[in-house]
N, C-alpha and C positions, 0 to 999 in steps of 0.2 A: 552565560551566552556562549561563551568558547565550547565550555563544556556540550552542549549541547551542536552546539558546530560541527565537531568532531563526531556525537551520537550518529550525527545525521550523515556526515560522508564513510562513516563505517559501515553505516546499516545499507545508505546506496550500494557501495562495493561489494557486501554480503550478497545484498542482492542483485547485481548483478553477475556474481559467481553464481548464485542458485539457480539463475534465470537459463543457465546452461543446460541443469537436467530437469527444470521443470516446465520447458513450453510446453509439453503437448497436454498439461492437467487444464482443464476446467476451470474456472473459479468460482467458488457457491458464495456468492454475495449473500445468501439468507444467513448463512454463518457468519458470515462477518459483520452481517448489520447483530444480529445476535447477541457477539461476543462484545459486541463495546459501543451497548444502549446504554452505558454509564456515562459516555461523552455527554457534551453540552458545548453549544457556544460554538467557536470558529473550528473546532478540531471536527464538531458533530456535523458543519456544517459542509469541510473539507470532504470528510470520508461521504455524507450523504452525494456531495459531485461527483466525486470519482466511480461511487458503485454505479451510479446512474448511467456514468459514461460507458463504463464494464456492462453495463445490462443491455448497451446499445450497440455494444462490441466498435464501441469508440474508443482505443486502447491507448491510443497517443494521446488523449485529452484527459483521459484518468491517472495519469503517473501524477504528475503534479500537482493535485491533491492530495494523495496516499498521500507520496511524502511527506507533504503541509503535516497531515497529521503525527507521522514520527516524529516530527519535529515539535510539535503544538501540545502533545499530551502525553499527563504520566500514564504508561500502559505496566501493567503485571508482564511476567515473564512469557504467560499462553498469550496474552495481546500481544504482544511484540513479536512474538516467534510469527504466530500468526498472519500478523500485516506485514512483517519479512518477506514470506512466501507470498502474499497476495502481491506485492509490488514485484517481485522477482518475475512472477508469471505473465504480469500485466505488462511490464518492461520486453520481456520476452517476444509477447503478441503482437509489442509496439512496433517492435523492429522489425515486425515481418509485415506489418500494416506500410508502414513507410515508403 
């Protein structure tokens, strides 16, 4: 649990470092549903709210699902890098939605 604690305010703070150079990208939700149709269950269920809210350019109501998922499932090295930058971006968008 700690462990995992710690995953998840590292990967926040990455991504908010990252969110610095990467507002003005895009985010292709087709890739990302893509890259981690191996989820199931609450992670699958986390990442399907969040892209939804991304698809609605709902950006405040999508970060806290991503996260949910950093936190909820084992990802490979490309899932994680991956949903890093999608929350970095999304985090990004958020704060200019606000």
């Amino acid at each position: 649990m700690k462990k995992r604690l710690i995953l998840l305010l590292t990967m926040t703070a990455l991504a908010g470092l990252a969110a610095l150079g990467c507002s003005k990208k895009n985010i292709d939700t087709a890739k990302v549903r893509e890259a981690f149709q191996s989820l199931t269950g609450e992670a699958k269920q986390n990442l399907d709210e969040g892209l939804a809210a991304i698809d609605q350019s709902n950006y405040v109501a999508a970060v806290k699902p991503l996260n949910k998922v950093a936190f909820l499932a084992k990802l490979n090295k490309d899932q994680r890098l991956l949903l890093m930058d999608t929350i970095a971006t999304t985090e990004a968008k958020a704060a200019k939605q606000k």
